[in-house]
C-alpha positions as YAML, in Angstrom:
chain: A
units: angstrom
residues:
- id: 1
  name: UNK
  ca: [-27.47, 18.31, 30.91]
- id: 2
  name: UNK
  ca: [-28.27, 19.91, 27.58]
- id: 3
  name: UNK
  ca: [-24.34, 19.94, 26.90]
- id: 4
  name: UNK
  ca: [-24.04, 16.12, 27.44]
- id: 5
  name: UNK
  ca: [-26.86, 15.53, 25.24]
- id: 6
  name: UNK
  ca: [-25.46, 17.47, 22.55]
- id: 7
  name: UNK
  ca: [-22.17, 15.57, 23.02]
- id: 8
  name: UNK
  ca: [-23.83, 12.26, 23.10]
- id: 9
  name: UNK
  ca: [-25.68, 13.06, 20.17]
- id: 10
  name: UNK
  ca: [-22.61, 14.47, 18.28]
- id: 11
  name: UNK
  ca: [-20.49, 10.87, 19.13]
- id: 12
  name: UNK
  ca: [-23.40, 9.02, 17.66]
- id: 13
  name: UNK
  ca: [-23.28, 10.89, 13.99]
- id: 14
  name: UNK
  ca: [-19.58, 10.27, 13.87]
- id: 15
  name: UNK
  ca: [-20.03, 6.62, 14.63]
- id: 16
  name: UNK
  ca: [-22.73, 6.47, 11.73]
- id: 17
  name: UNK
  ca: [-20.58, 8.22, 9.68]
- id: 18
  name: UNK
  ca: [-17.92, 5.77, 10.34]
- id: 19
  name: UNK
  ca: [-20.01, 2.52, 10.03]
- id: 20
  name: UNK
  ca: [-21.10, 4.12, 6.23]
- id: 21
  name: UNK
  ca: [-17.01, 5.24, 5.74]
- id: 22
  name: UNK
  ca: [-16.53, 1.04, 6.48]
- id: 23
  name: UNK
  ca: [-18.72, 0.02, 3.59]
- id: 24
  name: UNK
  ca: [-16.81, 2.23, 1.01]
- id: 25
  name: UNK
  ca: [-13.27, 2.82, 2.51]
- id: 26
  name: UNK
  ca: [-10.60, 0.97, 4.02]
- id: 27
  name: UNK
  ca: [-9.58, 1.31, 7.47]
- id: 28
  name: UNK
  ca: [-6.34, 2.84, 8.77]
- id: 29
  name: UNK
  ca: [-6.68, 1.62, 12.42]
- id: 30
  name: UNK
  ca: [-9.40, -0.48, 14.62]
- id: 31
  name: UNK
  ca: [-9.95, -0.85, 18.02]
- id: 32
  name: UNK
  ca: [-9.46, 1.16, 20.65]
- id: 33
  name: UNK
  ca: [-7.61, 3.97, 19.26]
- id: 34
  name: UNK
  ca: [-10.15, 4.16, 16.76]
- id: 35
  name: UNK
  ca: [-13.11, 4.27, 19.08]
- id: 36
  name: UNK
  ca: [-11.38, 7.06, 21.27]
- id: 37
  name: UNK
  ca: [-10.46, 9.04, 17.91]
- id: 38
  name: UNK
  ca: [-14.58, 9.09, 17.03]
- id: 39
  name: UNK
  ca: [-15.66, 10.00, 19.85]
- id: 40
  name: UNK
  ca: [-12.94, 12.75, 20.19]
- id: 41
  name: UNK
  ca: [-13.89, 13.95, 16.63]
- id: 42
  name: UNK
  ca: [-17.61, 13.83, 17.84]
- id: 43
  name: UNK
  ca: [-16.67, 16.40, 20.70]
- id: 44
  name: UNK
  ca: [-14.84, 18.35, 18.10]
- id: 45
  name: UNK
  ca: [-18.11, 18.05, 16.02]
- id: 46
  name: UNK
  ca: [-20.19, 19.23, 18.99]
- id: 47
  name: UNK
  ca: [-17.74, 22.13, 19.59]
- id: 48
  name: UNK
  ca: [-17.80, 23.44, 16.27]
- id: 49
  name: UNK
  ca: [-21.71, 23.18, 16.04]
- id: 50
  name: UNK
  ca: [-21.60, 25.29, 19.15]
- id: 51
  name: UNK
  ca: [-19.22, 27.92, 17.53]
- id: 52
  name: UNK
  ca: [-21.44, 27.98, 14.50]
- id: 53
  name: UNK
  ca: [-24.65, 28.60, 16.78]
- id: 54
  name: UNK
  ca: [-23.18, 31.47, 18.55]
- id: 55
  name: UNK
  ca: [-22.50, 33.04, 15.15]
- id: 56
  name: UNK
  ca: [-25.67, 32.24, 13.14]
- id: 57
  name: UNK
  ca: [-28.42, 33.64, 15.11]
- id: 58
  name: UNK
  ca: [-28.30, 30.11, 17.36]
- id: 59
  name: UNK
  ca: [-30.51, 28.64, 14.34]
- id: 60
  name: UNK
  ca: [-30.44, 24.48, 14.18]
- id: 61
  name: UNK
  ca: [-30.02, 24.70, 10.25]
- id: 62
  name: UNK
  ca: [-27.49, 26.61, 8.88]
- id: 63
  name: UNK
  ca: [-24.68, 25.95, 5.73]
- id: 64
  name: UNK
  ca: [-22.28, 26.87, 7.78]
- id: 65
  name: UNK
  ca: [-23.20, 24.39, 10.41]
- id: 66
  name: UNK
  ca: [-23.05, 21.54, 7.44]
- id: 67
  name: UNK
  ca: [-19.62, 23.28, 6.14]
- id: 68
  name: UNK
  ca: [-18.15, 22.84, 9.61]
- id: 69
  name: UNK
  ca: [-19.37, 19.41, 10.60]
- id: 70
  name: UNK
  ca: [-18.59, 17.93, 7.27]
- id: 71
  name: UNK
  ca: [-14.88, 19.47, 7.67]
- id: 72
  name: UNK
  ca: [-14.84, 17.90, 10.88]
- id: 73
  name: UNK
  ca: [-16.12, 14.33, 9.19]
- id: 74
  name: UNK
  ca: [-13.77, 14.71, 6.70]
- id: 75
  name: UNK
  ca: [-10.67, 15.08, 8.54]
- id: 76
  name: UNK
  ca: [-12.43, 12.22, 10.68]
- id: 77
  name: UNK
  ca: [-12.09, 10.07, 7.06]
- id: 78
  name: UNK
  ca: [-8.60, 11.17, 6.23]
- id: 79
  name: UNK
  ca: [-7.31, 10.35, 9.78]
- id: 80
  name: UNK
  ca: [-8.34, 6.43, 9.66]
- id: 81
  name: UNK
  ca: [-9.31, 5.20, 6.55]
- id: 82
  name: UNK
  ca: [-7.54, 4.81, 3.15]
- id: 83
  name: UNK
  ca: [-8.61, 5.92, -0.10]
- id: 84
  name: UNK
  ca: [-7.79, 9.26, -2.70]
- id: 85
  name: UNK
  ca: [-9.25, 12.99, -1.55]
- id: 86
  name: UNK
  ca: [-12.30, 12.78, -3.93]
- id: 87
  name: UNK
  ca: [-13.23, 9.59, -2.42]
- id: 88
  name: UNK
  ca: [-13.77, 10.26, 1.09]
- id: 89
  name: UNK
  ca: [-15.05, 13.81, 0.15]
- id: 90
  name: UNK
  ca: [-17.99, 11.66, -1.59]
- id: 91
  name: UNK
  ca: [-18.31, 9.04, 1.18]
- id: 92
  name: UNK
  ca: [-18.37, 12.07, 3.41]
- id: 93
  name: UNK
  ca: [-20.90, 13.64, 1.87]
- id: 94
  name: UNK
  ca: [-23.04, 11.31, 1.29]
- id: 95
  name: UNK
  ca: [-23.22, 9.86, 4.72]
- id: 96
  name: UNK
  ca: [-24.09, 13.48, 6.02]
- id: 97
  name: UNK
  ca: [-26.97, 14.22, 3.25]
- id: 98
  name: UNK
  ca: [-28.10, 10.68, 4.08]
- id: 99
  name: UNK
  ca: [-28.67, 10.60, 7.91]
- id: 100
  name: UNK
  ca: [-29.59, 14.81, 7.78]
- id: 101
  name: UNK
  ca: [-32.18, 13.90, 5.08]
- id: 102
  name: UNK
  ca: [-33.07, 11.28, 7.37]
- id: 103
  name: UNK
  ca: [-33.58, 13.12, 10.17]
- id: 104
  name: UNK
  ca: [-35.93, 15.48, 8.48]
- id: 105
  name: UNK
  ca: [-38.13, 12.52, 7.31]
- id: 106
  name: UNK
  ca: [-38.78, 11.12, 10.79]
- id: 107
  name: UNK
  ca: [-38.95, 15.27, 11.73]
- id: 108
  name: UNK
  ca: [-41.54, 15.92, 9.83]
- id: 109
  name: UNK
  ca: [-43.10, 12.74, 9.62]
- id: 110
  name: UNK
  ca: [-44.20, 13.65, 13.29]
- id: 111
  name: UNK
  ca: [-44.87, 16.91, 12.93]
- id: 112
  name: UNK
  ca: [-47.17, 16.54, 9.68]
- id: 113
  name: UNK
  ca: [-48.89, 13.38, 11.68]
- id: 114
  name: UNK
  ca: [-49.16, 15.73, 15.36]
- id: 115
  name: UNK
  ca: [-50.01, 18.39, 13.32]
- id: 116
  name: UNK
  ca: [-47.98, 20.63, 15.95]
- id: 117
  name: UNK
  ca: [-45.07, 23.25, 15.31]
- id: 118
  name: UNK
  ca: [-41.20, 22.59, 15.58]
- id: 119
  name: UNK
  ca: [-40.96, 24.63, 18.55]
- id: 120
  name: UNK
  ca: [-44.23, 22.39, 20.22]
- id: 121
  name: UNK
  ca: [-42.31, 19.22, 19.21]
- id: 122
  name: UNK
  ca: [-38.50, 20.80, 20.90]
- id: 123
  name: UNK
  ca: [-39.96, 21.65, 24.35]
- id: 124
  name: UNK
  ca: [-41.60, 18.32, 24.72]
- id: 125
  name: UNK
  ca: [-39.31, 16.08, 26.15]
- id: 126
  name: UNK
  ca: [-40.78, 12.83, 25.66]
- id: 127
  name: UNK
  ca: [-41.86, 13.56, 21.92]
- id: 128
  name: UNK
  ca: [-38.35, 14.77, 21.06]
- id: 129
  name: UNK
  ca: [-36.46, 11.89, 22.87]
- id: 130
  name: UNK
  ca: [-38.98, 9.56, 21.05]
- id: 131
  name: UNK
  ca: [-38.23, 11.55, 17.57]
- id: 132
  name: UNK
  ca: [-34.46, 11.08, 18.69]
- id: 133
  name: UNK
  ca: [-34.08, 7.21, 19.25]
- id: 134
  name: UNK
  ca: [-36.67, 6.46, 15.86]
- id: 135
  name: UNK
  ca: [-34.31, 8.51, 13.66]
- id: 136
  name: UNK
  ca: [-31.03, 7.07, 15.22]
- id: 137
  name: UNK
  ca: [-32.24, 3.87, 15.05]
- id: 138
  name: UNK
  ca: [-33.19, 4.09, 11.49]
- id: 139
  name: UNK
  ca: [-29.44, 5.51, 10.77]
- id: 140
  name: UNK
  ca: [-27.49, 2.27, 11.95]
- id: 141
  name: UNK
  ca: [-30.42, -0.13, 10.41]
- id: 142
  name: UNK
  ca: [-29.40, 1.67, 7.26]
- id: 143
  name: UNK
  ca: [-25.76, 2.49, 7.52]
- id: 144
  name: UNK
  ca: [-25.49, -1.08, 8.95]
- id: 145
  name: UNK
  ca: [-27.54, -2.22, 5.93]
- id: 146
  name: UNK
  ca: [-25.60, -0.57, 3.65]
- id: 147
  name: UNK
  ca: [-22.15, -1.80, 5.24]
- id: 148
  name: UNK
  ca: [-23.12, -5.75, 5.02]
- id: 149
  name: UNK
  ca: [-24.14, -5.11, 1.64]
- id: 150
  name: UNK
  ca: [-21.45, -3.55, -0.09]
- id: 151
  name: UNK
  ca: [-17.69, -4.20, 0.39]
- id: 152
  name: UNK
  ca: [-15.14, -1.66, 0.76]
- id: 153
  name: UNK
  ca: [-12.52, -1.40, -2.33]
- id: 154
  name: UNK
  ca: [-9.01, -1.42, -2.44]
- id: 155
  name: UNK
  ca: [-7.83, 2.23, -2.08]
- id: 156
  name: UNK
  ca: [-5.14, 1.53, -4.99]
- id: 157
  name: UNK
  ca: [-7.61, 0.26, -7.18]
- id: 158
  name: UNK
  ca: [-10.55, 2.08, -7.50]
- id: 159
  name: UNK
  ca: [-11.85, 4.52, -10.30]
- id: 160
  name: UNK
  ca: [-12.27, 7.35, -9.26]
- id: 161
  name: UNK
  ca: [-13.28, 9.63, -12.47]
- id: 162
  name: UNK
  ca: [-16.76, 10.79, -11.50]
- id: 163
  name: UNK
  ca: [-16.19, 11.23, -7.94]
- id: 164
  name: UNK
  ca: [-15.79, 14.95, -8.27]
- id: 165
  name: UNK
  ca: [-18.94, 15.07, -10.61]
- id: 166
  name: UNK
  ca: [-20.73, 13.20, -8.13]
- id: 167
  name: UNK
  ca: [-20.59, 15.01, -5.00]
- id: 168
  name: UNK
  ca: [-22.46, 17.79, -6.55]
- id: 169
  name: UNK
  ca: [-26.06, 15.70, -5.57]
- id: 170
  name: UNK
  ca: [-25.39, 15.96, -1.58]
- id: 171
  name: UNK
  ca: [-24.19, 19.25, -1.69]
- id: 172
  name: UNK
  ca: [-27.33, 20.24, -3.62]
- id: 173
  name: UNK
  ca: [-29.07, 18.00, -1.14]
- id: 174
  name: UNK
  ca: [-28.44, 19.81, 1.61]
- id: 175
  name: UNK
  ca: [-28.74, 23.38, 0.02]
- id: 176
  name: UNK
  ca: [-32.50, 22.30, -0.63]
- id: 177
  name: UNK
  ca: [-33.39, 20.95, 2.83]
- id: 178
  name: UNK
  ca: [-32.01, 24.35, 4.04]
- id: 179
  name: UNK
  ca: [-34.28, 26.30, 2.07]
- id: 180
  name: UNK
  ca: [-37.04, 23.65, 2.76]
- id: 181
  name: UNK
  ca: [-36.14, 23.98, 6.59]
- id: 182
  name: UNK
  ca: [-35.93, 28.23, 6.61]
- id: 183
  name: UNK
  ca: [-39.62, 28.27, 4.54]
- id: 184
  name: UNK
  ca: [-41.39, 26.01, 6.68]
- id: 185
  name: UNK
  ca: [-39.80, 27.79, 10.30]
- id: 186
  name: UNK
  ca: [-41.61, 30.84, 8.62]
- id: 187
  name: UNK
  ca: [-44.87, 29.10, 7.36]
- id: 188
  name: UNK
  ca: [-44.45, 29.88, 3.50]
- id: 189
  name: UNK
  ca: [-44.35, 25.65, 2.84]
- id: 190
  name: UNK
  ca: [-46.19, 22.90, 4.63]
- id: 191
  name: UNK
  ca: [-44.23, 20.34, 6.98]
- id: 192
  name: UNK
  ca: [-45.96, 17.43, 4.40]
- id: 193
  name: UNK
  ca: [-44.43, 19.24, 1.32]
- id: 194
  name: UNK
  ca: [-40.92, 19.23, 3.39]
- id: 195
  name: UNK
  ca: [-41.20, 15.40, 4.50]
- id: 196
  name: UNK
  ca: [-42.44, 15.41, 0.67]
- id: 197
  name: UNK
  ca: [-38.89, 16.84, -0.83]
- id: 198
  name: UNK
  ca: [-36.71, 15.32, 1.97]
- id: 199
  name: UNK
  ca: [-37.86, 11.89, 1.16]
- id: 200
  name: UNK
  ca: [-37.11, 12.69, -2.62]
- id: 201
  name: UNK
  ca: [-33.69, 13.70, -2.11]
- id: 202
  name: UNK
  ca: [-33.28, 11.27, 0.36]
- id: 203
  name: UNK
  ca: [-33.94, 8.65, -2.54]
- id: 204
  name: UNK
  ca: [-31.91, 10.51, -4.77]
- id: 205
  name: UNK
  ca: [-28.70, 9.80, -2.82]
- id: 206
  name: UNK
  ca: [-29.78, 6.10, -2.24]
- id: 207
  name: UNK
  ca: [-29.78, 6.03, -5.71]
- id: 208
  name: UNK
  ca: [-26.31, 7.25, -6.20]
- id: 209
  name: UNK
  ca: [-25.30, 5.00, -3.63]
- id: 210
  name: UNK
  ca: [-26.56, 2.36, -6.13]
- id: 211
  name: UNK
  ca: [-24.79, 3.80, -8.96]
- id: 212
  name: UNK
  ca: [-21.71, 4.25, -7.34]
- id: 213
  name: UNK
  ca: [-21.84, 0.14, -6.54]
- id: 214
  name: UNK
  ca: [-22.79, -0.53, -9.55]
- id: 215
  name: UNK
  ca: [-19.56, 1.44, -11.13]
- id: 216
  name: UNK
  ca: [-17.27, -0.14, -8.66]
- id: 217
  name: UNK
  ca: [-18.80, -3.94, -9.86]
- id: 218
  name: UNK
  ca: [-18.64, -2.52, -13.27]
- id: 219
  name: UNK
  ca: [-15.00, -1.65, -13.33]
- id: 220
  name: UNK
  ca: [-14.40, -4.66, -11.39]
- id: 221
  name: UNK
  ca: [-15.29, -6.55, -13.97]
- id: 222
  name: UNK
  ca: [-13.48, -5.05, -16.53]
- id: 223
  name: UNK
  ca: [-10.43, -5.26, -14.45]
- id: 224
  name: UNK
  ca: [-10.99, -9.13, -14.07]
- id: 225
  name: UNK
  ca: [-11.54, -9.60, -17.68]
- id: 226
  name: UNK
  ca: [-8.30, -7.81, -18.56]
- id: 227
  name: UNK
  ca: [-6.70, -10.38, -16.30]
- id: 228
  name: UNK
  ca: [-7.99, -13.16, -18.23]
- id: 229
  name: UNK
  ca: [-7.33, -12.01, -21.13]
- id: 230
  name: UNK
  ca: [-3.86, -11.79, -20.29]
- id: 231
  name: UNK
  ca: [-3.54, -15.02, -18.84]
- id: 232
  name: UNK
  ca: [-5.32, -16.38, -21.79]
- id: 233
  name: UNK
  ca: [-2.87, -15.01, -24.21]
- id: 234
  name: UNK
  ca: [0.08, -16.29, -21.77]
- id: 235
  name: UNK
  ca: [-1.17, -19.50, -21.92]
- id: 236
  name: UNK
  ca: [-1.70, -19.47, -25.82]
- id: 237
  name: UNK
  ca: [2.31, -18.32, -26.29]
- id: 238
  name: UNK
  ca: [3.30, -21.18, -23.89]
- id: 239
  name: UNK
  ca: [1.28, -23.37, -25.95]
- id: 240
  name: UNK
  ca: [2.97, -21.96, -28.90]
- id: 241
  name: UNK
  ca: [6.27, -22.22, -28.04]
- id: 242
  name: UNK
  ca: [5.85, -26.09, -26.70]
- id: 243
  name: UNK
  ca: [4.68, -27.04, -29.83]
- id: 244
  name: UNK
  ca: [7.27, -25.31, -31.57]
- id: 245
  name: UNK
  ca: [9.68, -27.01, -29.43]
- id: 246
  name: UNK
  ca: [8.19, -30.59, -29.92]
- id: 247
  name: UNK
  ca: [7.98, -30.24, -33.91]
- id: 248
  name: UNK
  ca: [11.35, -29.10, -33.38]
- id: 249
  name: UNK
  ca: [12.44, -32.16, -31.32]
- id: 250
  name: UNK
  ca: [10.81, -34.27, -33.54]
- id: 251
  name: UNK
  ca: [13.21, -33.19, -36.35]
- id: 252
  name: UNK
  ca: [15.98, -33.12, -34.96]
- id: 253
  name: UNK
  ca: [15.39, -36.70, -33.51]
- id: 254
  name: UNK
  ca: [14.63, -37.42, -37.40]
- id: 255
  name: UNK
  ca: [17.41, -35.87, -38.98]
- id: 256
  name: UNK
  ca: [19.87, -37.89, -36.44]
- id: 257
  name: UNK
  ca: [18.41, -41.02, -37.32]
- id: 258
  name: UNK
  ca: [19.67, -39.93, -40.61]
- id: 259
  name: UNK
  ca: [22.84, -39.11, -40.01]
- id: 260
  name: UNK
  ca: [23.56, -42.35, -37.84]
- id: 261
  name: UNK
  ca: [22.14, -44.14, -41.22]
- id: 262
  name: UNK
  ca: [24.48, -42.29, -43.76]
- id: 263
  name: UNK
  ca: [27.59, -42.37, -41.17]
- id: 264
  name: UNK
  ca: [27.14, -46.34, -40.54]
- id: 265
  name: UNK
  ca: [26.91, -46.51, -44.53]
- id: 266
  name: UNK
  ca: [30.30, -44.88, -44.94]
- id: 267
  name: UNK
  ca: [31.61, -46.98, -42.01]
- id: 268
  name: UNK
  ca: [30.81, -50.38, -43.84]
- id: 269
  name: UNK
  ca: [31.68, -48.85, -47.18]
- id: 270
  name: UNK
  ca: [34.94, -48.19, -46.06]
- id: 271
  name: UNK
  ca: [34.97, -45.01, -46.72]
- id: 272
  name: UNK
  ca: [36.41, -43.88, -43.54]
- id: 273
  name: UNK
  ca: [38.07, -39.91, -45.33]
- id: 274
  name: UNK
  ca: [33.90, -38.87, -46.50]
- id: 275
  name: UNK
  ca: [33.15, -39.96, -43.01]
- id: 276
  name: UNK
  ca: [35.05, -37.81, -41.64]
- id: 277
  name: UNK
  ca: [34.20, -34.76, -44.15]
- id: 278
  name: UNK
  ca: [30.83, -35.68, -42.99]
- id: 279
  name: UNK
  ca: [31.33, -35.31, -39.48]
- id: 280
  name: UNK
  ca: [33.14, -32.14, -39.68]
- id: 281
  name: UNK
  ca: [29.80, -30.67, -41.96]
- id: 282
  name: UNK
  ca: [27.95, -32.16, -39.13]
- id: 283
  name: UNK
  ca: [29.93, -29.83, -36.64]
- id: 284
  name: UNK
  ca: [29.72, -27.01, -38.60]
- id: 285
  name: UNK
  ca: [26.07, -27.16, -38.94]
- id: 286
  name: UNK
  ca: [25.44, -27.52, -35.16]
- id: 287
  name: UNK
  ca: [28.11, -25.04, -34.37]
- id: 288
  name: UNK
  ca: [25.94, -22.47, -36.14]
- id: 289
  name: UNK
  ca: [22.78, -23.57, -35.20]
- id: 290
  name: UNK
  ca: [23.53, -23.04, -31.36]
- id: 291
  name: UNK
  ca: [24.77, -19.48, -31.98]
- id: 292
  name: UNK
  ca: [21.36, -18.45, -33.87]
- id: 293
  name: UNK
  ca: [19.77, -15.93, -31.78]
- id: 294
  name: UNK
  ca: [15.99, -16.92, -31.19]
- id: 295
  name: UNK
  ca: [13.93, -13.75, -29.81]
- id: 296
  name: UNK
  ca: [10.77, -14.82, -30.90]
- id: 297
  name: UNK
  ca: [10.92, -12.29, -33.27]
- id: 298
  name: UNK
  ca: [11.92, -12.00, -37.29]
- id: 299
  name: UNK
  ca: [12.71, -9.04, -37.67]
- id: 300
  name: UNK
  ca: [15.09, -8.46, -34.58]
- id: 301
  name: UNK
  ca: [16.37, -12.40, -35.19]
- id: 302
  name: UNK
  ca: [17.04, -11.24, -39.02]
- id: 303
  name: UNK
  ca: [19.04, -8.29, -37.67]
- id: 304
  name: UNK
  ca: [21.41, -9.73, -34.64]
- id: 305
  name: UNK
  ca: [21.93, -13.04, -37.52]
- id: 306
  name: UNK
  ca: [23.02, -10.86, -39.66]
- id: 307
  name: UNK
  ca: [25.26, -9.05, -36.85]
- id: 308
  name: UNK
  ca: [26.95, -11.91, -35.65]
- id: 309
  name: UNK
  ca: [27.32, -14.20, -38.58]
- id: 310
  name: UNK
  ca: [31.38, -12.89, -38.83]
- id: 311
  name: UNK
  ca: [31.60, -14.40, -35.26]
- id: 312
  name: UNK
  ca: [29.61, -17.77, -35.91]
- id: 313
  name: UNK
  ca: [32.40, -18.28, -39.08]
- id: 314
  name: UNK
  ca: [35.10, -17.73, -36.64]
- id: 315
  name: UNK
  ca: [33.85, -20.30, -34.28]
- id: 316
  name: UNK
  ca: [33.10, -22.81, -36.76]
- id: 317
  name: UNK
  ca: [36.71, -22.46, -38.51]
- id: 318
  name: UNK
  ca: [38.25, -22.51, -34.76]
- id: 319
  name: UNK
  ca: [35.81, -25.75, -34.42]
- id: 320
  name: UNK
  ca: [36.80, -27.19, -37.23]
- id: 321
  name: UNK
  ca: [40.20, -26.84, -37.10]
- id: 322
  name: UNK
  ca: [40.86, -28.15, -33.75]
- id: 323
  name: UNK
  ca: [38.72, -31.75, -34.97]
- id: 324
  name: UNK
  ca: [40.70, -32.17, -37.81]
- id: 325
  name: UNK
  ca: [44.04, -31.20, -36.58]
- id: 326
  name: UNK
  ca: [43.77, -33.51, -33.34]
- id: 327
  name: UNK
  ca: [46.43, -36.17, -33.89]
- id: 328
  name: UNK
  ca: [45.37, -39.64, -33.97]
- id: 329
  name: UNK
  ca: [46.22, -42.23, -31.36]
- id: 330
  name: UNK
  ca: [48.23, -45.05, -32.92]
- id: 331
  name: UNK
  ca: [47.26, -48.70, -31.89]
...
């Protein structure tokens, strides 16, 4: 029965860890395939714990023990939800020093209230079943907590800088409740001093936590900003450029007015040979008006001008040639 236990148990840390990997990671896969791959990486989990107690003296706490179930959480992470290495490492982490400081607070809570031993508190079967269902309800209050809370972020988009800086307060986390655990089994520190440090360092990663939102809402922002900013300055140009095109409407709708005036003055003058000079200027101007190249930009509109102003005096010779060479129609 002990076995079953221990594999129970082990499926219910992976499925915290997963319900904290959904408030800070992306997910791969649902459903079923990704309720059968937790609880297969929970066996795994409860394997390798096994493996580690046959090697470490059977002792509960050991680094290796951490080392080997966080490998197993991590490859948990990298098999169903999205993000860069350093990322899930962190997540990771943090989920394990949380629930492991966790389970140390409501562990000595009791035995600092029962004032009783941990080997008293393990061969009571009520006691430790009771110790068992407070601490993993507290785990999926909080990991649930922490899930509704906070949103996961876009794998592609988040910054990831400090990551590898920050994983250094778990790992540190669980070196300490190690030593804590080892100098309390051998009655060199008090099981109030231990709940004492567990429920410091158990704050101490809540607080990261906290940071580590705050960051993400921090460069959040910054990203939207940056997006306004260049919508902002879109919007300006367009603005720009309309009201360059309507002054420039405006005189061109001004300047033909003109030329209809001086044109119907000719007419009625008579003189019908400057109307025709007039036209053929006319022509000439347009001509070379709608081969100016407009870039929005002097310096590279002085430059191509310049370039193609040979070409522009073809045209407008070819132009003007071919208006006043057509042959008139006799009446």
């Amino acid at each position: 029965m002990g076995y079953w236990l221990g594999i129970v148990f082990s499926c219910l840390d992976v499925l915290c860890v997963a319900v904290f990997c959904d408030a800070f990671l992306e997910r791969k896969t649902r459903g079923l395939r990704f309720v059968v791959g937790a609880l297969l990486c929970g066996v795994l989990s409860y394997i390798a714990t096994i493996f580690v107690s046959h090697i470490s003296e059977e002792s509960p706490i050991t680094l290796l023990k951490f080392a080997a179930l966080i490998t197993v959480y991590f490859v948990f992470a990298s098999l169903f939800y999205l993000g860069k290495f350093w990322m899930r490492l962190l997540v990771v982490l943090l989920a394990y020093a949380i629930f492991t400081l966790l389970e140390f607070c409501v562990l000595y809570s009791l035995l600092a209230l029962l004032h009783i031993h941990y080997d008293e508190y393990v061969s009571n079967m009520v006691l430790y079943f009771t110790g068992v269902t407070i601490t993993y309800s507290l785990k999926f209050l909080l990991f649930s907590a922490i899930k509704r809370i906070h949103r996961p972020v876009v794998a592609s988009s988040g910054n990831i800088k400090w990551a590898p800086l920050t994983i250094g307060f778990p790992l540190i986390s669980l070196v300490g409740i190690t030593i804590y655990y080892y100098l309390s089994m051998s009655g060199k520190m008090t099981a109030t001093f231990v709940l004492f440090a567990s429920g410091v360092l158990l704050a101490t990663n809540v607080v990261i936590l906290i940071l580590i939102d705050l960051t993400e809402k921090n460069n959040l922002a910054q990203e939207q900003q940056k997006t306004l900013n260049e919508q902002l300055r879109s919007q300006r140009a367009n603005i720009d450029a309309l009201s360059s095109a309507y002054a420039t409407q405006r005189k061109m709708t001004h300047d033909f007015r003109h030329y209809i005036a001086a044109l119907s003055g000719m007419l009625q003058g008579g003189e019908t040979q400057q109307a025709q000079d007039y036209l053929a200027a006319l022509q000439e101007q347009q001509t070379e008006r709608a081969l100016m190249v407009n870039t929005h930009n002097s310096a590279i509109d002085a430059v191509l001008n310049q370039r193609a102003m040979p070409l522009r005096s073809s045209i407008s010779i070819f132009s003007l040639k071919s208006t006043t060479c057509r042959p008139c129609r006799s009446n």
